[in-house]
Residue frames as a rotation matrix with the C-alpha (Angstrom) as fourth column:
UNK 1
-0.507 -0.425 0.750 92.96
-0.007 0.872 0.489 14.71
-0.862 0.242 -0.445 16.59
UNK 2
-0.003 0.572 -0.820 92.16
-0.935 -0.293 -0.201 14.44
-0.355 0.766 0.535 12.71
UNK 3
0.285 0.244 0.927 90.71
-0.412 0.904 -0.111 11.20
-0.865 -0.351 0.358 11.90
UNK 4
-0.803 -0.325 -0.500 91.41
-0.592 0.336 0.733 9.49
-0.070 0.884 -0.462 8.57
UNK 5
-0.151 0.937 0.314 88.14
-0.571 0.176 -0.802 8.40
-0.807 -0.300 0.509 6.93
UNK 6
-0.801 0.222 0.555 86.52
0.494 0.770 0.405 5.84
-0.338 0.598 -0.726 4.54
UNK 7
-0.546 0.710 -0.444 83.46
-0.220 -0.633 -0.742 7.64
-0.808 -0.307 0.502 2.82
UNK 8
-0.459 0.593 0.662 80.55
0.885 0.371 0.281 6.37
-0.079 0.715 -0.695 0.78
UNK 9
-0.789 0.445 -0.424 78.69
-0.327 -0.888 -0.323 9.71
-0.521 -0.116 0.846 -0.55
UNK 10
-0.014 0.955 0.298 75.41
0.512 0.263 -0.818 9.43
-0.859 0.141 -0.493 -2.12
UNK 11
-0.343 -0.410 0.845 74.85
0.938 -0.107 0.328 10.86
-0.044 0.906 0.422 -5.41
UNK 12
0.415 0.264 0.871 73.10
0.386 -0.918 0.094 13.77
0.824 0.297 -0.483 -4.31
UNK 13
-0.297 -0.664 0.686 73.69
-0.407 -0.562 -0.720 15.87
0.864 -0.493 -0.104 -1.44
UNK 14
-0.705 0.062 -0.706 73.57
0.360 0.889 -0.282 13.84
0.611 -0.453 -0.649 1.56
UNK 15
-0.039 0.762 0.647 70.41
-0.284 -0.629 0.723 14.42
0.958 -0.156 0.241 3.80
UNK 16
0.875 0.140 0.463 71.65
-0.483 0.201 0.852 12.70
0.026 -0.970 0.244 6.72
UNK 17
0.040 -0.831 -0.554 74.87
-0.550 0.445 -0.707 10.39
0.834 0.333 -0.439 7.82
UNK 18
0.957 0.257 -0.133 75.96
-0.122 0.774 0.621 7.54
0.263 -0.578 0.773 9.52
UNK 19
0.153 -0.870 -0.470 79.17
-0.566 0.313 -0.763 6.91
0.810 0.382 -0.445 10.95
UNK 20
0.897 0.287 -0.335 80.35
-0.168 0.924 0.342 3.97
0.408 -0.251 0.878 11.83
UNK 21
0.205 -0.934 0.293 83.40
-0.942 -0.269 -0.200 3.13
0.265 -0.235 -0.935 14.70
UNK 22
0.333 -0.250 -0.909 85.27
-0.085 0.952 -0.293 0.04
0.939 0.175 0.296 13.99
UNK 23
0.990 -0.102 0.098 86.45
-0.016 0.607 0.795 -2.38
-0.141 -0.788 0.599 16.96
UNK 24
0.535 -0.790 0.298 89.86
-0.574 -0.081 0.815 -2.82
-0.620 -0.607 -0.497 18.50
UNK 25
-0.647 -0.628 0.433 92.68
0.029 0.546 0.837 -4.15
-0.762 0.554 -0.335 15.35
UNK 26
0.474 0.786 0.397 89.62
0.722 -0.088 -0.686 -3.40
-0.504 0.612 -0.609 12.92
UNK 27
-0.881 -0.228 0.416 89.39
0.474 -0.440 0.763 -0.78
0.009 0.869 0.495 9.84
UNK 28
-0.636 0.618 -0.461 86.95
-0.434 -0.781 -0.449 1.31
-0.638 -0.086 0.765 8.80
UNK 29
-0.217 0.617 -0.756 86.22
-0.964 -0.015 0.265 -0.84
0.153 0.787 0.598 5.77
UNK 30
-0.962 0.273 -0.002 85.39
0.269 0.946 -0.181 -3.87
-0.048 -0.175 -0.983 7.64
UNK 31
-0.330 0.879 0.345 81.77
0.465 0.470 -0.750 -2.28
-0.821 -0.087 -0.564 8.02
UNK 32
-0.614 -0.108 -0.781 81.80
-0.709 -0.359 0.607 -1.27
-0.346 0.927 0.144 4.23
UNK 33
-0.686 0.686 -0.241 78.97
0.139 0.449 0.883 -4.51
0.714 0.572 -0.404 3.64
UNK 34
-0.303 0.596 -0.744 77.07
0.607 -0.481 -0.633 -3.00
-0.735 -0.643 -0.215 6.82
UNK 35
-0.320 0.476 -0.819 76.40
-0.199 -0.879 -0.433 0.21
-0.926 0.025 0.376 4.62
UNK 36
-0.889 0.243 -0.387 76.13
-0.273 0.397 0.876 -2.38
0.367 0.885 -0.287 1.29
UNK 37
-0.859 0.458 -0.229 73.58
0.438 0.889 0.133 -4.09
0.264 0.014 -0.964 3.35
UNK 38
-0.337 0.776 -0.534 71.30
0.604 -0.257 -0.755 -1.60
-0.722 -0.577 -0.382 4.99
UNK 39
-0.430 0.490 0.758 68.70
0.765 -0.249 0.594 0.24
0.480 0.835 -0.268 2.81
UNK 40
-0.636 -0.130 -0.761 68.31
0.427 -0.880 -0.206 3.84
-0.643 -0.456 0.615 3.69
UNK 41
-0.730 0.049 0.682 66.34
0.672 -0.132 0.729 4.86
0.125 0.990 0.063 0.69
UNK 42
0.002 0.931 -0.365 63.48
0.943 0.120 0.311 5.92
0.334 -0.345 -0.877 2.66
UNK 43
0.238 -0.419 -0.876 65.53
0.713 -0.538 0.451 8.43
-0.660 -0.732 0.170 4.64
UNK 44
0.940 0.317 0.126 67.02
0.285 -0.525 -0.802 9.69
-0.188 0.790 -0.584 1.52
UNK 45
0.615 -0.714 -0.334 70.40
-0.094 0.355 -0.930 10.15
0.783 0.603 0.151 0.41
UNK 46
0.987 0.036 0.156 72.68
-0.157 0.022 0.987 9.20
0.032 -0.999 0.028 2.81
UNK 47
0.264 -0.957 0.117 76.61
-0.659 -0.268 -0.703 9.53
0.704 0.108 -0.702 3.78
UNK 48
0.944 -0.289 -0.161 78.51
0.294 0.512 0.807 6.77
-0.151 -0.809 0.568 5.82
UNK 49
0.542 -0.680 0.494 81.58
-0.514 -0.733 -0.445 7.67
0.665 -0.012 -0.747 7.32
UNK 50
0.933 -0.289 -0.215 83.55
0.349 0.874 0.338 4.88
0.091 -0.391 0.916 8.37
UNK 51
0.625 -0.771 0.122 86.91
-0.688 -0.618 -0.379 6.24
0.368 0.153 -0.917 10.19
UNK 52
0.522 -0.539 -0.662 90.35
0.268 0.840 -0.472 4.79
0.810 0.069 0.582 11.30
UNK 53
0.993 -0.105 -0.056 91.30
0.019 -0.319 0.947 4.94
-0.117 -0.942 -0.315 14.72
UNK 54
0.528 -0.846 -0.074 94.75
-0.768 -0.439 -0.465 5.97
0.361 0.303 -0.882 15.16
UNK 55
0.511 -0.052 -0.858 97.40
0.252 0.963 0.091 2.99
0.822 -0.263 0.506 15.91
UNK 56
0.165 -0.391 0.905 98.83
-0.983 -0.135 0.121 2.57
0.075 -0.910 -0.407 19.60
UNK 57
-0.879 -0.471 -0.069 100.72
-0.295 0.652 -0.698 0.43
0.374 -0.594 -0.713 21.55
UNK 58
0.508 0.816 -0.275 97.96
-0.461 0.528 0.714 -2.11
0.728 -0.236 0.644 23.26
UNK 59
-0.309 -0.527 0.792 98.87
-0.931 0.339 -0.138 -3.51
-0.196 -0.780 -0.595 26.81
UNK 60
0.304 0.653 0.694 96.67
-0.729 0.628 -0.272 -5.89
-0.613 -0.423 0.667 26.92
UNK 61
0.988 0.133 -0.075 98.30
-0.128 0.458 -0.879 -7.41
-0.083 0.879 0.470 23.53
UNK 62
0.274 -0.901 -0.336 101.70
0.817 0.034 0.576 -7.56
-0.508 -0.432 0.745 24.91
UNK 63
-0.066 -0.603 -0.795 102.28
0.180 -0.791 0.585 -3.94
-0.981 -0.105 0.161 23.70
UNK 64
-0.408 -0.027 0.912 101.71
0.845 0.367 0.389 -4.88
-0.346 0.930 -0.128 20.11
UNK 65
-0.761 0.100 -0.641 100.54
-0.158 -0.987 0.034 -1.57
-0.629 0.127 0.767 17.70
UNK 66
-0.796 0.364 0.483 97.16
0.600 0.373 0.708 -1.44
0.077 0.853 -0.515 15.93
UNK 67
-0.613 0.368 0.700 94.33
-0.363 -0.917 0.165 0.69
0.702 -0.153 0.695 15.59
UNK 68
-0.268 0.243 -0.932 92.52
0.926 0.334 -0.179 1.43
0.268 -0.911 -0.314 18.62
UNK 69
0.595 0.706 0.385 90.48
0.519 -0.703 0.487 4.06
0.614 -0.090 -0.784 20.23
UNK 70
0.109 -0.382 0.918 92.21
-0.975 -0.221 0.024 3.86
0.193 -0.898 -0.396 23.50
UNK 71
-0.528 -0.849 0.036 94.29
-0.688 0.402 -0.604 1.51
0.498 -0.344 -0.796 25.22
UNK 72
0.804 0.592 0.054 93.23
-0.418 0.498 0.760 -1.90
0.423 -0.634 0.648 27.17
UNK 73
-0.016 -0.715 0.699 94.98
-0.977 -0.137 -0.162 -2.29
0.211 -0.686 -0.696 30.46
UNK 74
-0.934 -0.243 0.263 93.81
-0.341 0.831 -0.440 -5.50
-0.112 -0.501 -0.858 31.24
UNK 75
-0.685 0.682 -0.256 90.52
0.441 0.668 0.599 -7.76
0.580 0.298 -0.758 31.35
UNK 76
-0.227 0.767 -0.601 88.93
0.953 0.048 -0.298 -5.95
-0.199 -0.640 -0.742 33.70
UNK 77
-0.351 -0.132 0.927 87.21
0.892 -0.348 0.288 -3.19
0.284 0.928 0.240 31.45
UNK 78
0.681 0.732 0.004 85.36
0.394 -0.371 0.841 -1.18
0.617 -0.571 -0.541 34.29
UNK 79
0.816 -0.330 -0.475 87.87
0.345 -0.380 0.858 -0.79
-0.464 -0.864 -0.196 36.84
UNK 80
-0.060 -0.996 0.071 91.15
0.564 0.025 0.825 -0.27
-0.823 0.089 0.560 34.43
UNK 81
0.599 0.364 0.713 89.77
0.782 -0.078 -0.618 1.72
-0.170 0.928 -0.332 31.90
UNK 82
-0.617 -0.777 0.126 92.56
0.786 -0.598 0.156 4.50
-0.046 0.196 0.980 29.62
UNK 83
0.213 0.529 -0.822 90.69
0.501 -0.781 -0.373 7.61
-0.839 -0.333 -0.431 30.41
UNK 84
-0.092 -0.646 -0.758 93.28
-0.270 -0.717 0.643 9.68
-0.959 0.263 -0.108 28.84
UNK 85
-0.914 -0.403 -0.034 92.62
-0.153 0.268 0.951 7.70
-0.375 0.875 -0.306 25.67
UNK 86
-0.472 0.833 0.289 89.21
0.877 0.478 0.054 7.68
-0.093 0.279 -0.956 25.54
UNK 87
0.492 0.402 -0.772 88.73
0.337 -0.906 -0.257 11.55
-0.802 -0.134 -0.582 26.03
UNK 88
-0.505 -0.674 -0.540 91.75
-0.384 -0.385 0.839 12.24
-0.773 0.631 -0.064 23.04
UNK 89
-0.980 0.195 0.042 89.68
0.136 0.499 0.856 9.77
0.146 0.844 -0.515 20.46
UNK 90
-0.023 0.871 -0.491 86.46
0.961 -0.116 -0.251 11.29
-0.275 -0.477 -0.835 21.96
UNK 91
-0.234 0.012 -0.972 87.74
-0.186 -0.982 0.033 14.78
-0.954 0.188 0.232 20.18
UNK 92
-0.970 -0.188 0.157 88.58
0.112 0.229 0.967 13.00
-0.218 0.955 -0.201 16.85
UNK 93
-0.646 0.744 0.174 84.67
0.762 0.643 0.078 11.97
-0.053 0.183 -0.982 16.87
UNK 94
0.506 0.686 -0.523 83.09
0.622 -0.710 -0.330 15.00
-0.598 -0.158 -0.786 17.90
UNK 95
-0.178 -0.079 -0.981 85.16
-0.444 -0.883 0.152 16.81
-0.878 0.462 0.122 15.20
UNK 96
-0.935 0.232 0.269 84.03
0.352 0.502 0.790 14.21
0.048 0.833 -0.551 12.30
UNK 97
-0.313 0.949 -0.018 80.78
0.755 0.238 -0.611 15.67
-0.576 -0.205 -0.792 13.60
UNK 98
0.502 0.499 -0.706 80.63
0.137 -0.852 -0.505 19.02
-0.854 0.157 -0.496 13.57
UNK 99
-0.680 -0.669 0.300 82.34
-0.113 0.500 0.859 17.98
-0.725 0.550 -0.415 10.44
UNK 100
-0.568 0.770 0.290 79.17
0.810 0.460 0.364 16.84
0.147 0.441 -0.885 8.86
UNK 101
0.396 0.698 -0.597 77.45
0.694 -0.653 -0.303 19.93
-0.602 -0.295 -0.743 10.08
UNK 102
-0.251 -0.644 -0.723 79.70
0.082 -0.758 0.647 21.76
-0.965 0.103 0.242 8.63
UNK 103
-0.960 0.046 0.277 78.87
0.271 0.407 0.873 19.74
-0.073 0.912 -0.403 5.00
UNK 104
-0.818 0.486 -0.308 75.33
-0.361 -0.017 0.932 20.29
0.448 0.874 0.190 5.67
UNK 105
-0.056 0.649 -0.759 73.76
0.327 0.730 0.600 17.61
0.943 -0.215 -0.253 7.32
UNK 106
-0.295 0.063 0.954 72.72
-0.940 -0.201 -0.277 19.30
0.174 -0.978 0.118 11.08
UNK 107
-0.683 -0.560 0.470 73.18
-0.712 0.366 -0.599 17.46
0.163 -0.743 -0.649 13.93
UNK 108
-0.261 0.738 0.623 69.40
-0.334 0.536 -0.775 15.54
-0.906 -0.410 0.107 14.52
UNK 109
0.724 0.233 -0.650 70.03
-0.666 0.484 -0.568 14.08
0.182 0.844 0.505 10.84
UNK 110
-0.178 -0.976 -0.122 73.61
-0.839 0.215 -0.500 12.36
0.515 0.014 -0.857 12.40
UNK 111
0.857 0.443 -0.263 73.32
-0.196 0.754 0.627 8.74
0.476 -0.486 0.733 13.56
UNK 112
-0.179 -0.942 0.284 76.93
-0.974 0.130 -0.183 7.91
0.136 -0.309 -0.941 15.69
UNK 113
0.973 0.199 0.114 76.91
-0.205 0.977 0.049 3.69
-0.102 -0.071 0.992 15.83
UNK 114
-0.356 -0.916 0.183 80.36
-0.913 0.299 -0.279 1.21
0.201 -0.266 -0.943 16.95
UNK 115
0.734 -0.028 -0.679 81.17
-0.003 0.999 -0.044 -2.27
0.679 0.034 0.733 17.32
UNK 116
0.282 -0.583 -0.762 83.04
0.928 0.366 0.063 -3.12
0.242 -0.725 0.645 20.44
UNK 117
-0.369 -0.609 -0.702 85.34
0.855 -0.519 0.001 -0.47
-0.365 -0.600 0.712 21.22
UNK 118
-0.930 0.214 0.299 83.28
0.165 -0.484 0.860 1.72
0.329 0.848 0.415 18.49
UNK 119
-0.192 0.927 0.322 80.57
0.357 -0.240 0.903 1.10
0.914 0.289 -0.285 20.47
UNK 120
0.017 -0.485 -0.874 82.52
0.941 -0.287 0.178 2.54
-0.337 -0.826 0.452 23.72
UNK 121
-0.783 -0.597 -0.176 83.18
0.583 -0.802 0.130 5.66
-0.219 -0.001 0.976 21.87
UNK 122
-0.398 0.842 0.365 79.70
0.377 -0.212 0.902 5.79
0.836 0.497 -0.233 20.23
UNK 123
0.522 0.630 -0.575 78.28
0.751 -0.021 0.659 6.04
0.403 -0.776 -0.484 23.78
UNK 124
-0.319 -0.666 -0.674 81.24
0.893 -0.450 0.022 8.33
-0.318 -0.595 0.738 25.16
UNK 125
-0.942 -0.323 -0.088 80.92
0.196 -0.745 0.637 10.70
-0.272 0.583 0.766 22.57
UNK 126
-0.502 0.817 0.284 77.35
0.486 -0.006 0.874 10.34
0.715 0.577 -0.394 21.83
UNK 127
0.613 0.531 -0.585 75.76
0.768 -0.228 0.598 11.43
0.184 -0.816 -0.548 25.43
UNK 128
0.035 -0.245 -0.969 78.01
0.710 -0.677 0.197 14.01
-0.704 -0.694 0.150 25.73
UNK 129
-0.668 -0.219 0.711 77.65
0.713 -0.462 0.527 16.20
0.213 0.859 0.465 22.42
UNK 130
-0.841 0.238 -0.485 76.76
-0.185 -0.970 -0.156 19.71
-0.508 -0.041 0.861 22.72
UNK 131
-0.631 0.528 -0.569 74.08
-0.753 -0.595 0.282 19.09
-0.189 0.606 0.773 20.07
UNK 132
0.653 0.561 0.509 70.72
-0.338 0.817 -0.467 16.58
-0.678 0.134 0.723 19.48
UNK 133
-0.904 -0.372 -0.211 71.83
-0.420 0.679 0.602 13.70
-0.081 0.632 -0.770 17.43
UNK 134
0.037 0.882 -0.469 69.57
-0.920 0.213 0.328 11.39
0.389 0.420 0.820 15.64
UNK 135
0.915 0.379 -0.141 70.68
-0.260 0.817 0.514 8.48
0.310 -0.434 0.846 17.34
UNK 136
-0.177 -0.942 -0.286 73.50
-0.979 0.199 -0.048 6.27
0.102 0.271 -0.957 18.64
UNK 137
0.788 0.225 -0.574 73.95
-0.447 0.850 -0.280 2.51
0.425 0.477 0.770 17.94
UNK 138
-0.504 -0.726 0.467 76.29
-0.856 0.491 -0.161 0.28
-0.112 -0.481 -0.869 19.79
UNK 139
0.653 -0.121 -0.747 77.01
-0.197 0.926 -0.322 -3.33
0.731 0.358 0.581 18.51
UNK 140
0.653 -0.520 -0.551 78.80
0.650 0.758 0.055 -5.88
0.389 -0.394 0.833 21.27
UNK 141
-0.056 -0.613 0.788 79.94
0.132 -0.787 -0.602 -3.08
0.990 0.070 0.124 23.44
UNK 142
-0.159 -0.259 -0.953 80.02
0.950 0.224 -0.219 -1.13
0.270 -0.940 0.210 26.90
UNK 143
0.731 0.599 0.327 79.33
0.429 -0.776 0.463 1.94
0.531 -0.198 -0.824 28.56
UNK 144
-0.418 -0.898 -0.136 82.80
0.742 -0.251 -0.622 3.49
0.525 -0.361 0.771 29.31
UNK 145
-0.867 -0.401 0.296 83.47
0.199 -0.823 -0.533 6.18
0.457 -0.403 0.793 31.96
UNK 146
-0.177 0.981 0.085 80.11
0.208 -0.047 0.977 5.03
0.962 0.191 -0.196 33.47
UNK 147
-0.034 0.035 -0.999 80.47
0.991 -0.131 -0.039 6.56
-0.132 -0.991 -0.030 36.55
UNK 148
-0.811 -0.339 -0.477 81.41
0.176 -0.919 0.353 10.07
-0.558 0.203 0.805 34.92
UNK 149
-0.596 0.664 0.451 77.62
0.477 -0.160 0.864 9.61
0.646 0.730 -0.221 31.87
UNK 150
0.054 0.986 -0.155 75.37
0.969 -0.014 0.246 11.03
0.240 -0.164 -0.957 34.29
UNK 151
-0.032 -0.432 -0.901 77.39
0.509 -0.783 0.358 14.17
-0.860 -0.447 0.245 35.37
UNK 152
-0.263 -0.272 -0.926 78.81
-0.247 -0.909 0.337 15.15
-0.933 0.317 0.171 32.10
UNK 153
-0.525 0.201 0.827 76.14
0.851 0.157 0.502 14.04
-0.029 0.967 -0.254 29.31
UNK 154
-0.991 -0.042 -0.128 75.29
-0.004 -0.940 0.340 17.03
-0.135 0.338 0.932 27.84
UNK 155
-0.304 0.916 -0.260 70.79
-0.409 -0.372 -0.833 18.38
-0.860 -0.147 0.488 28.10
UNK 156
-0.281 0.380 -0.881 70.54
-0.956 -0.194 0.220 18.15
-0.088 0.904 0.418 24.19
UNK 157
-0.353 -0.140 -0.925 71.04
-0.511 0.857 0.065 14.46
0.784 0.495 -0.375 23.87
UNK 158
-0.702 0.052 0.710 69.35
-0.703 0.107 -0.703 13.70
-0.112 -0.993 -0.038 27.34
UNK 159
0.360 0.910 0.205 66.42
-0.487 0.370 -0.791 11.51
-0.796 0.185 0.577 25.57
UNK 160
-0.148 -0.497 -0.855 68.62
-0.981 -0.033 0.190 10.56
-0.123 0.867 -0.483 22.54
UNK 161
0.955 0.284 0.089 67.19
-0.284 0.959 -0.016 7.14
-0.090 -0.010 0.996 20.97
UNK 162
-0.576 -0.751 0.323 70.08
-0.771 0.630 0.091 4.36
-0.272 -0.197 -0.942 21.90
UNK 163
0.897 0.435 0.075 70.02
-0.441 0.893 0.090 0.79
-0.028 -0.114 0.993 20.26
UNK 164
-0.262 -0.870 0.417 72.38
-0.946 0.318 0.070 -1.93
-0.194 -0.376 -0.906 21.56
UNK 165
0.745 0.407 -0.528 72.83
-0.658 0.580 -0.481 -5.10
0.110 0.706 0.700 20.52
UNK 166
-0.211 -0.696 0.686 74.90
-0.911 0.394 0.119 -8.04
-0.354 -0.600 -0.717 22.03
UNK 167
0.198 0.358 -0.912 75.67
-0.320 0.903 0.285 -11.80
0.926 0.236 0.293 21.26
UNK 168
0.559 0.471 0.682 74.74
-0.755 -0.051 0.654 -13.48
0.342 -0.881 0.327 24.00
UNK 169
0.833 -0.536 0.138 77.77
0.187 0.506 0.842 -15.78
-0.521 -0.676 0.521 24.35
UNK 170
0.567 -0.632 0.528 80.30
-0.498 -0.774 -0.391 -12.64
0.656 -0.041 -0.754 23.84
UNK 171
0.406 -0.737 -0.540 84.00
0.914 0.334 0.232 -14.13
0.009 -0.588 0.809 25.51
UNK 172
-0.470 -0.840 0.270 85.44
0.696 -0.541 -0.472 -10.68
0.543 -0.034 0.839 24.74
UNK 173
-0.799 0.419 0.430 82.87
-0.454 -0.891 0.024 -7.98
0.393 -0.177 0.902 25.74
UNK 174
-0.893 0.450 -0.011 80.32
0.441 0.871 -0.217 -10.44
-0.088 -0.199 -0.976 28.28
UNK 175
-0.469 0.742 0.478 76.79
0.354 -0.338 0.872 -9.91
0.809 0.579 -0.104 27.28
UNK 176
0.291 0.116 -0.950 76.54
0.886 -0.407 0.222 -8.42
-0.360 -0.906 -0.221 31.43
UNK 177
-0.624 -0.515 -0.588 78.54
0.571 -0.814 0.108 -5.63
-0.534 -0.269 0.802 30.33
UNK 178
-0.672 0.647 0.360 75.84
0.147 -0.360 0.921 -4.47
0.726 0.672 0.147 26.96
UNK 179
0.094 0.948 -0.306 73.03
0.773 0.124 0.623 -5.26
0.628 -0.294 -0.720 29.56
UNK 180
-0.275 -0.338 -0.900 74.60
0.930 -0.329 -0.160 -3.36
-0.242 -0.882 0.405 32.44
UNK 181
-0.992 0.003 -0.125 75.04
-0.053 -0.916 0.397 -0.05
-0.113 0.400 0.909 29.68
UNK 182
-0.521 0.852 0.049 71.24
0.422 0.207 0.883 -0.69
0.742 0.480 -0.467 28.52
UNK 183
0.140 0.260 -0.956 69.83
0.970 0.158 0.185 -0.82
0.199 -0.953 -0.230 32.30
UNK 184
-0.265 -0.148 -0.953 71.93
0.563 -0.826 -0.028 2.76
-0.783 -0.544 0.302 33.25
UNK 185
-0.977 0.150 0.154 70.83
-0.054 -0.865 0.499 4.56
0.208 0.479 0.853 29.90
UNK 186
-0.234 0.966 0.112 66.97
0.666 0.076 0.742 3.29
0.708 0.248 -0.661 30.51
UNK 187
0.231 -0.073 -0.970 67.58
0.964 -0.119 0.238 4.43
-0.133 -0.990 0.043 34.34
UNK 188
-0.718 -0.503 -0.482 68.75
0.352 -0.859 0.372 8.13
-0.601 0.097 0.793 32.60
UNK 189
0.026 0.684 -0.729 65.69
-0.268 -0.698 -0.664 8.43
-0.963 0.213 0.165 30.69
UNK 190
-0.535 -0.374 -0.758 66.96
-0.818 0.004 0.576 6.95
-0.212 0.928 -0.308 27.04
UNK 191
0.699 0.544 0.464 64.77
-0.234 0.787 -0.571 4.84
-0.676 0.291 0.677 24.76
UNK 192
-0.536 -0.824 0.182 66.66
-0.637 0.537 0.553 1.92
-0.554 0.180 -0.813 24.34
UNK 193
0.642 0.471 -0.606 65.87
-0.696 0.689 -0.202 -0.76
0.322 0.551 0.770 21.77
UNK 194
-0.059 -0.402 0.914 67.69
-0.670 0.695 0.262 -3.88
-0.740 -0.596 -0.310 23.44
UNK 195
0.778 -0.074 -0.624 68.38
-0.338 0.787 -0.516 -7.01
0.529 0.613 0.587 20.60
UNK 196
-0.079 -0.810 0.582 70.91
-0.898 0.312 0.312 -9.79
-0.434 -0.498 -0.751 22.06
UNK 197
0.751 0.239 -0.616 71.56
-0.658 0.352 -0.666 -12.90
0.058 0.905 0.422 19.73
UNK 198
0.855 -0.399 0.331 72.92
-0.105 0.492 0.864 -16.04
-0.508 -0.774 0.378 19.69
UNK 199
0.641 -0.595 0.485 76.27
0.503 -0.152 -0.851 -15.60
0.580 0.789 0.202 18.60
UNK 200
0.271 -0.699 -0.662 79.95
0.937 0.032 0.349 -14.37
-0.222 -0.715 0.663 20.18
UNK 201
0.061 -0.021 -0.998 81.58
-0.119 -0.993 0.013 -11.20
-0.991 0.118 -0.063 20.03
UNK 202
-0.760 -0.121 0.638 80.45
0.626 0.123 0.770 -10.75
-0.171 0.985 -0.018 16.15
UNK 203
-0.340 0.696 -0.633 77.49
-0.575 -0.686 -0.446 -9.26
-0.745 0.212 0.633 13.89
UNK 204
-0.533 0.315 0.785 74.63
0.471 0.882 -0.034 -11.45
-0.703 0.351 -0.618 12.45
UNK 205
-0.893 0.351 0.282 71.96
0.217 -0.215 0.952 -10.89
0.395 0.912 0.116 9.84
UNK 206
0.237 0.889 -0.392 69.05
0.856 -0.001 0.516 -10.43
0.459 -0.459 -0.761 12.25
UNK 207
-0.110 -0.424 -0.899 71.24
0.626 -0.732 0.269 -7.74
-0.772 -0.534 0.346 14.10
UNK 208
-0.662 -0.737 -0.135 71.81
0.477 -0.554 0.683 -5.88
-0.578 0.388 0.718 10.95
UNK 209
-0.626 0.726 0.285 68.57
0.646 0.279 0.710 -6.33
0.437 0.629 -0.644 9.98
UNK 210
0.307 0.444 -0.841 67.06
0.942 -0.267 0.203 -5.26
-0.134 -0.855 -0.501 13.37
UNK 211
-0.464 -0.566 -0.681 69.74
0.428 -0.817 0.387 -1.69
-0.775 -0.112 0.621 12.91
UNK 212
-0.945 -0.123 0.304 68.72
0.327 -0.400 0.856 -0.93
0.017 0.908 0.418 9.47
UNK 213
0.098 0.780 -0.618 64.93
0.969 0.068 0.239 -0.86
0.228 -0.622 -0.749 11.08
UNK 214
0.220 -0.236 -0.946 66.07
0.889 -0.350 0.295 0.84
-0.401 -0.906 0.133 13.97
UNK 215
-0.697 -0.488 -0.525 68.10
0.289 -0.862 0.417 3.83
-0.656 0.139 0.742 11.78
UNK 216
-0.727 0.427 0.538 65.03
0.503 -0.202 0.840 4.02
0.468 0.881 -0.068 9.09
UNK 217
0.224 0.946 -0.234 63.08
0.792 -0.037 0.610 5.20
0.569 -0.322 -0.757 12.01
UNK 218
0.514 -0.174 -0.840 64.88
0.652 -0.557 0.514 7.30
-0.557 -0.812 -0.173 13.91
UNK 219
-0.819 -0.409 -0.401 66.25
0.232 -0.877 0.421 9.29
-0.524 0.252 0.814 10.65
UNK 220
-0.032 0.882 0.470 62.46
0.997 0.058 -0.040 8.99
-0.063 0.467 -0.882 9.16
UNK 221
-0.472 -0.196 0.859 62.20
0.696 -0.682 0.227 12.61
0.541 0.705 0.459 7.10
């Protein structure tokens, strides 16, 4: 799968990158004041990479087409979950990586980070990459295929810092389901930063604040 991207470059050559996976009927350039807002300078120049999930039919939306990672069957995100669509938009991602390697930037300069369903794939795709990443970042999300993360995440990324972030009265994505993913990556060994905020299934200024932190450390030079 070849993704269609949004891309902020830096004026030199990028020493690291961020990309960012948008939520369910989203865009890449919804988190275009996310990369306006966070101050990398420290890190040094820096690439965000803000793709567009391909559009699909949605059940869960009476069938209705928009972008989307992978299908939702129904409210109950755990037990009904579109495999088959989460492993096909789970290539797209891991070739934007080695994508970036490819430009330059190796793999333990690469931060992977999602909002809702973005932050399903961030985790899918992040624990299982062949190669260290520098982090992954999940905003109001979930741990998909979380019966299947301990089998088939991949050695390199076995320690990989993980921050998550949840509002804590979330109607779409309950702030159980962030805690739940938190709980089974600490329980695998991952150092988790945990932030949860009042506020529904969204992204505040303390959150963004807290991330921009969070990524100044974990791509620190």
């Amino acid at each position: 799968m070849s993704l269609q991207t949004i891309e902020l470059h830096p004026a030199g050559e990028a020493a690291a990158t961020v990309i960012v996976l948008h939520g369910l009927g989203a865009d890449g350039t919804d988190f275009l004041p996310l990369a306006d807002e966070i101050d990398l300078a420290a890190v040094g120049p820096v690439r965000w990479v803000l793709p567009r999930a391909p559009v699909r039919p949605v059940t869960i939306n009476g069938g209705y087409r928009m972008r989307a990672w992978y299908d939702i069957l129904g409210t109950d995100l755990q037990r009904r979950e579109d495999e088959a669509g989460l492993r096909e938009s789970a290539l797209g991602v891991h070739a934007l990586i080695d994508r970036e390697v490819a430009r330059g930037v190796p793999s333990h300069r690469i931060v992977l980070a999602g909002f809702s369903q973005g932050c399903a794939m961030t985790l899918l795709v992040g624990l299982r990459h062949p190669s260290r990443l520098a982090g992954l970042a999940g905003l109001s999300g979930y741990l998909p295929l979380a019966a299947a993360t301990a089998a088939e995440r991949h050695g390199a990324n076995a320690d990989v810092p993980v921050f998550i972030g949840h509002g804590r009265s979330d109607g779409i994505v309950p702030l159980a389901r962030g805690a739940a993913a938190r709980d089974q990556l600490v329980a695998l060994g991952h150092p988790v930063e945990w932030h949860d905020y009042p506020m529904e299934h969204s992204v505040c200024i303390e959150e963004i604040q807290a991330l921009g932190a969070w990524l100044r450390r974990v791509l620190a030079p």
